[in-house]
C-alpha positions in Angstrom: 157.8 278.4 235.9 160.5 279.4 238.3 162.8 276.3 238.8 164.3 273.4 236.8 162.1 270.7 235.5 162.7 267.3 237.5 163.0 264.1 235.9 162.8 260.6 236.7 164.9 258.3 235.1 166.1 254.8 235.2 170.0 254.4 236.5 172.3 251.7 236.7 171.2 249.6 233.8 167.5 250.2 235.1 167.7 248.9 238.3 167.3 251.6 240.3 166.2 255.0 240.3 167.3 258.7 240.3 165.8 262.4 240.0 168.0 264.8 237.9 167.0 268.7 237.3 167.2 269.2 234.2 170.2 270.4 232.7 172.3 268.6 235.3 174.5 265.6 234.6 174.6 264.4 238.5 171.7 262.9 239.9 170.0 264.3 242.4 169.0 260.9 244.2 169.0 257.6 243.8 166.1 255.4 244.7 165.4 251.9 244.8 161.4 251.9 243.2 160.4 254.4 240.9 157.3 254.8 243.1 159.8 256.8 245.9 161.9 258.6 243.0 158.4 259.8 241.9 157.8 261.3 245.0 160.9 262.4 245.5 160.9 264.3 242.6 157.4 265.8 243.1 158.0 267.1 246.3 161.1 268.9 244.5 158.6 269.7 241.7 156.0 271.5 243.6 158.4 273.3 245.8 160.3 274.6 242.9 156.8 275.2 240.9 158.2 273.4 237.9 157.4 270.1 235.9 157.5 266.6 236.8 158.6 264.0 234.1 158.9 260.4 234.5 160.7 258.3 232.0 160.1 254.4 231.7 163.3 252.0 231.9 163.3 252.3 227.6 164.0 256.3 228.1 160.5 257.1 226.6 158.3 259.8 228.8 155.4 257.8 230.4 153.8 261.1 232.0 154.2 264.7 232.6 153.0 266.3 235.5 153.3 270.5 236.3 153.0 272.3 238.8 154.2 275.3 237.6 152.0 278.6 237.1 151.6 277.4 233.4 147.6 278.0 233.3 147.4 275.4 230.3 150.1 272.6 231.5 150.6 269.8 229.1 148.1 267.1 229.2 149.0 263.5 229.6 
């Protein structure tokens, strides 16, 4: 994989949204749903050919999704 992981995670106390590469301390964006963070951060994901994860408002990983050149991505 060629560029930074992107992930999803809940901001300001978990009412909004943001993507973060990983690695970085600033946010990328900051999103209202975490449906358009989601596809915010895909769209980053495939261009970069890197992984997609999603957190849920606890900080737990609720899915992980590559799209990388990784011919056996993680599952689930």
């Amino acid at each position: 994989m060629s560029g930074k992981n992107q992930w999803v995670v809940p901001v300001n106390g978990g009412k909004q949204w943001g993507v973060r590469g990983q690695g970085n301390d600033r946010i990328t964006s900051i999103h209202d749903t975490q449906h358009e963070a989601i596809e915010r951060a895909r769209n980053i994901a495939i261009n970069q050919r890197s992984e997609l994860i999603i957190q849920r408002r606890d900080g737990q990983i609720r899915e992980r999704n590559s799209y990388g050149d990784d011919p056996f991505p993680p599952k689930g």
